[in-house]
C-alpha positions as CSV (number, residue, x, y, z in Angstrom):
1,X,-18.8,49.1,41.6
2,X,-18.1,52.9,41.1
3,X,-16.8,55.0,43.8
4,X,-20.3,56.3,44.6
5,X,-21.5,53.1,45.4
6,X,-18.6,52.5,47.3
7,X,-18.8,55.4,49.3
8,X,-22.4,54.5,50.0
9,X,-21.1,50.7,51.3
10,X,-18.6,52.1,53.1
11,X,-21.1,54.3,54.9
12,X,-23.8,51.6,55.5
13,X,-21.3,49.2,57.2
14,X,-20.2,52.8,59.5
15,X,-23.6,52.8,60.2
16,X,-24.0,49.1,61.4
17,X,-21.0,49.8,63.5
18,X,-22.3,52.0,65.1
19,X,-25.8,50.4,65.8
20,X,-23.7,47.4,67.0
21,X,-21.8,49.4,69.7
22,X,-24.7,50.3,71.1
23,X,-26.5,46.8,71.1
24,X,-23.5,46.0,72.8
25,X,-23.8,48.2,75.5
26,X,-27.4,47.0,75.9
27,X,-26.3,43.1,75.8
28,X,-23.6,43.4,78.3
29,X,-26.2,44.5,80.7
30,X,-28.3,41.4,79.8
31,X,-25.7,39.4,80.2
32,X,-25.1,40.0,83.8
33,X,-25.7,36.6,86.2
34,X,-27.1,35.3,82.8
35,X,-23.6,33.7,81.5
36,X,-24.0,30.3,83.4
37,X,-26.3,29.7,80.7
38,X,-24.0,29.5,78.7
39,X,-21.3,26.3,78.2
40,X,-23.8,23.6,76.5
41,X,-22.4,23.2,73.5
42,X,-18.9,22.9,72.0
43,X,-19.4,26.0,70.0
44,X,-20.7,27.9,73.5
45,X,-18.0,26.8,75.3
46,X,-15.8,28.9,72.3
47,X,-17.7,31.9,73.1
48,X,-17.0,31.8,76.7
49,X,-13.5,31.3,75.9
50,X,-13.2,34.3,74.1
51,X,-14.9,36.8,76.6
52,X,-12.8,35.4,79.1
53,X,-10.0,36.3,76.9
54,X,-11.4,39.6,75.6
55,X,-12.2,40.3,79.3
56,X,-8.5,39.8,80.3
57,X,-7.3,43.3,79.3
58,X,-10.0,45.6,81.2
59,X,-8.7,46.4,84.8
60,X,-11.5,46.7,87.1
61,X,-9.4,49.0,89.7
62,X,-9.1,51.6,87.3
63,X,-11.8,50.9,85.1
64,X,-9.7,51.0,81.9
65,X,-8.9,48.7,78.9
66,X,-5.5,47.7,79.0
């Protein structure tokens, strides 16, 4: 790999970034009163875990990430 095509990988995966913050924004509406869905399988269950965890450090009063 030469630095052009790594300059080009580096700016595809910037790209994909940036396409995945905003599919992000539109999941977490989806995901509203949907998440009891959720919890089925082993694997689920993980998933949960983790946005609870993930979920730990925003502060609803102020709105903020921690």
């Amino acid at each position: 790999m030469n630095y052009y095509e790594m300059q080009e990988a580096v700016s595809d995966a910037e790209k994909t970034l940036r396409f995945a913050d905003i599919a992000t924004k539109n999941i977490a509406r989806m995901l509203v009163g949907r998440l009891r869905k959720v919890g089925n399988s082993y694997h689920e269950t993980d998933i949960l875990i983790s946005l609870k965890r993930e979920l730990k450090s925003f502060n609803s009063t102020t709105r903020t990430w921690k």
